[in-house]
N, C-alpha and C positions, 0 to 999 in steps of 0.2 A: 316869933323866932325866925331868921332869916333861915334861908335853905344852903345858902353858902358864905363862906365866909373869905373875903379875897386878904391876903396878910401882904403888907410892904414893909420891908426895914427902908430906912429911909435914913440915908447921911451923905452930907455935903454933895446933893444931885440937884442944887437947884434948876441947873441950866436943862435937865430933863425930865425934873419932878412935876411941872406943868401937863407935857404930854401924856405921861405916865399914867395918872390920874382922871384926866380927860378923856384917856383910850375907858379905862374902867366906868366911867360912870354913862357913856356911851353903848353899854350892852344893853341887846335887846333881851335879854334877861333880869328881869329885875331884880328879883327874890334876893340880893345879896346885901351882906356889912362891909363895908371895906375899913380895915385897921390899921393904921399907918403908924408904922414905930418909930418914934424919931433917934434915931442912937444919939444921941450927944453929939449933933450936926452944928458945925460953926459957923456956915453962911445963913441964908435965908429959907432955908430946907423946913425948919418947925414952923416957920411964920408960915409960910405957903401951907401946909398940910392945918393950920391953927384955919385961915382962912376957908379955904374948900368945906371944912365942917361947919363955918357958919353956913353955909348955902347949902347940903345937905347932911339931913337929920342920918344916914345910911353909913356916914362916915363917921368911924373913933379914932382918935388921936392919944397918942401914949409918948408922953415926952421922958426920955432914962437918960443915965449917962452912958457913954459912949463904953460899947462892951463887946463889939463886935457886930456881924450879920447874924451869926448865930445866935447869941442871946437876944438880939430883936425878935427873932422870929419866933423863939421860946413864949417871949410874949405876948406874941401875938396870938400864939396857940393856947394862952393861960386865958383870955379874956375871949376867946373865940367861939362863937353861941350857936353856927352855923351847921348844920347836917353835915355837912361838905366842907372841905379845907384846899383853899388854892394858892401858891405864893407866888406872885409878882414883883421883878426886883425893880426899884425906881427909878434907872433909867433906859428901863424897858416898857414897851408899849403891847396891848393884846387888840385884835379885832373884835371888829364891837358883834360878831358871830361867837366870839372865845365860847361866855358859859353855857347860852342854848345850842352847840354841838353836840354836849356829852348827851347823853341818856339817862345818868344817874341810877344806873341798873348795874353797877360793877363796884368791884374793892376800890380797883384805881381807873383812872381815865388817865388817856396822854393824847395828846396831839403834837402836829409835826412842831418845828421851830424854822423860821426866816432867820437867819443871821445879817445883822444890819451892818453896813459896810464891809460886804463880802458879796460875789455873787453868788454865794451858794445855798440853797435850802437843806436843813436835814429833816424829809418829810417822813412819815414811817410809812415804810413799803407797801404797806395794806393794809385797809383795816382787820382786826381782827378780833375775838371775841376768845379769850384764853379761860377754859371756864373749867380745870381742874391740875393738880401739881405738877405730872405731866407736862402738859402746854405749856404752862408756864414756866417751867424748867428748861424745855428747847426750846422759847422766845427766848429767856434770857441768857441762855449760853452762848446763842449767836449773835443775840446783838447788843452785847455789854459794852461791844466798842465806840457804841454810837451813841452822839450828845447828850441825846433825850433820854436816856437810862440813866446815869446817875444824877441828871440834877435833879431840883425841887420843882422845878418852873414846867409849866405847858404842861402840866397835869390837876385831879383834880384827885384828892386825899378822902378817904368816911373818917369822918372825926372821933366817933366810937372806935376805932379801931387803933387811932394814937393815942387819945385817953384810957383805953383800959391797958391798954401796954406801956404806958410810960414811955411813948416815945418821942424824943427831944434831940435836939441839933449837938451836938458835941463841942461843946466852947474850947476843948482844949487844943480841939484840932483848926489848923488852917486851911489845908488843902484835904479834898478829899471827904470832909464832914456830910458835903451833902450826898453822896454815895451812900454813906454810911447811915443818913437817914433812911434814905429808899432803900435799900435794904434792908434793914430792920423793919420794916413797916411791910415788905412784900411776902416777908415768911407769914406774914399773919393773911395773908391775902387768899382766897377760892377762885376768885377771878380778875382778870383786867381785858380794860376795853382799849383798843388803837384806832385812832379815827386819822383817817388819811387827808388831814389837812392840817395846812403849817398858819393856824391862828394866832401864835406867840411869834413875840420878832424882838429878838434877842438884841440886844447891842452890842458887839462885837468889837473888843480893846485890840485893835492891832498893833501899839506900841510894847513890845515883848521886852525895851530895859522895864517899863514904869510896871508889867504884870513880875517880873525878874525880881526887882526892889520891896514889890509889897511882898510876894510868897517865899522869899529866899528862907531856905532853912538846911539848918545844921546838921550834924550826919544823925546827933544823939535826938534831935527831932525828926529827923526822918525815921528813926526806926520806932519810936513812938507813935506815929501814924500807921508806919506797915503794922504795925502789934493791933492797933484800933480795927483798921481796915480788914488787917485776918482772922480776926475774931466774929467780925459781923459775918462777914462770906461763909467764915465758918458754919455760922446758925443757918442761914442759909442752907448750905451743903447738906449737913443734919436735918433737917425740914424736908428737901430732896432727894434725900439718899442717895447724893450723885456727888462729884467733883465739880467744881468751879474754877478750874485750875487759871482758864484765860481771862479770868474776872480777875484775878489774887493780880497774872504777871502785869494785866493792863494797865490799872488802879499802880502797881509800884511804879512799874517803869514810867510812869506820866509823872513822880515828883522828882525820878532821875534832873530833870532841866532846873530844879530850884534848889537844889543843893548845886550845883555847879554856878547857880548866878551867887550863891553867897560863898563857896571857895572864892571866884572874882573879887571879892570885899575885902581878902586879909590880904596882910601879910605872907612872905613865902615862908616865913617859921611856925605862923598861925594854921596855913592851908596844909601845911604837911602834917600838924598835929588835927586837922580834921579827914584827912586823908585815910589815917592811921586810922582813927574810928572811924569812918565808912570799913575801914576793911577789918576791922575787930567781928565786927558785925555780918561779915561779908554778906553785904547790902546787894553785890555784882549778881547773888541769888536771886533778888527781887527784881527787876532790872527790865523784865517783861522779853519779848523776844529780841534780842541781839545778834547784830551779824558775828561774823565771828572774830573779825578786825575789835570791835566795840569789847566782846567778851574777853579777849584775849587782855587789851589795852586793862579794864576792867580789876582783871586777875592779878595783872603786874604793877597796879599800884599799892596793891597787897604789899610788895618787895619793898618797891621802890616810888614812893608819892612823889620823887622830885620830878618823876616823869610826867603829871600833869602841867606843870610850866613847860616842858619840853614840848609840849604837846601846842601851847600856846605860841 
């Protein structure tokens, strides 16, 4: 039985699923499986991941229909044999340092992230060794705002710990899912380890219409997320006998920009009737910190939604 288990969903990345794969099977760690999901990829995404496993016996290959990121990785977690659970997305690459960094003495492991095609790192400020509720509660109250807390990536999961909890990616959701994983999987958590190096190197989409286009969502989906999202923070909260409160605003206010790229998409008799449900809802609550230009604007389309064209 391997000792960890590396998961990749995997659709239409051929142009970086080469690398991807190569960064992984370059660890001087060996003990691992790597699982490659193929979602219902339409270029030569399967062929490439069908190939790699004839050359190692370490890699499984799982061909589905196209169902999302999140039900790949469900699958991946269904067939996963590994002590340990690490997800790497396919057109992202790890250093070949990634899995012999952690220690494997902790709930969870994280390390920093490179963001690729940006000059910025988001490395974690220190290492650090969070080894009761406590700690772990003022780690994560203060840095909910940063990358590496709510994704899945640059971390390393105890597989026991998603399997006896049932814990799985939320297919219903788009934005936000993966939060909603690591959080439900961190109330079960005693401790977590921070290692101060940015071994993941992320790929970085800086084209904001083509991320606008994929994520846009509707007022009556966004409140469907916020309901998802404030229920997991919730257990959370209950777990910590504390507030989360800048976890709840951060998490909304970040899907604030994808309902505004699908208002963009209609009509102006369509957008004022999704206006009106943003403000049934008054979503302006969720909204995270707002100046007060933002809040006010916010309030008043409550009245009056033809003031977003205005605004245009």
């Amino acid at each position: 039985m391997p000792k960890v288990s590396i998961i990749v969903p995997v659709y239409n990345t051929e142009k970086y699923l080469t690398r991807c794969i190569d960064s992984i099977l370059a660890q001087t760690f060996t003990d691992f499986e790597l699982i490659l999901v193929n979602d219902g990829s339409k270029d030569n995404s399967g062929k490439i991941c069908d190939e790699y496993a004839q050359k190692d016996s370490r890699i499984i290959v799982i061909h589905k229909e196209n169902g999302g990121v999140s039900s790949a990785r469900n699958k991946g977690i269904d067939v996963a044999q590994g002590d340990w659970i690490s997800f790497v997305d396919s057109d992202d690459w790890i250093s070949s340092d990634f899995l012999s960094s952690f220690t494997y003495d902790a709930d969870l492991m994280i390390c920093g992230i490179e963001l690729f095609g940006t000059k910025h790192s988001q490395q974690i400020p220190a290492s650090q060794h969070l080894q009761n509720t406590t700690e772990i509660y003022t780690w994560l109250a203060s840095n909910c705002h940063r990358g590496y807390v709510p994704s899945p990536w640059a971390k390393v999961f105890k597989t026991s710990i998603i399997q006896n909890n049932n814990i799985t990616f939320n297919t219903s959701i788009i934005r936000g899912e993966d939060a909603i994983f690591n959080f439900d999987y961190i109330q079960y958590c005693d401790s977590i380890k921070l290692f101060n190096i940015a071994s993941y190197h992320y790929y970085y989409i800086t084209e904001i219409t083509s991320i606008g286009s994929k994520y846009a969502i509707s007022a009556q989906i966004y409140y469907n997320h916020i309901c998802a999202l404030h229920n997991s923070v919730s257990n959370l909260e209950h777990r910590f006998n504390q507030k989360l409160t800048l976890i709840k605003k951060s998490l909304f206010g970040h899907l604030l920009p994808f309902f505004y790229y699908y208002i963009e998409t209609l009509s102006i008799s369509e957008a004022r009737k999704e206006l009106r449900e943003f403000a049934k809802y008054k979503l302006y609550k969720y909204c995270g910190k707002l100046t007060w230009k933002e809040y006010i604007y916010l309030r008043l389309i409550t009245f009056s939604p033809s003031l977003f064209y205005h605004r245009r």
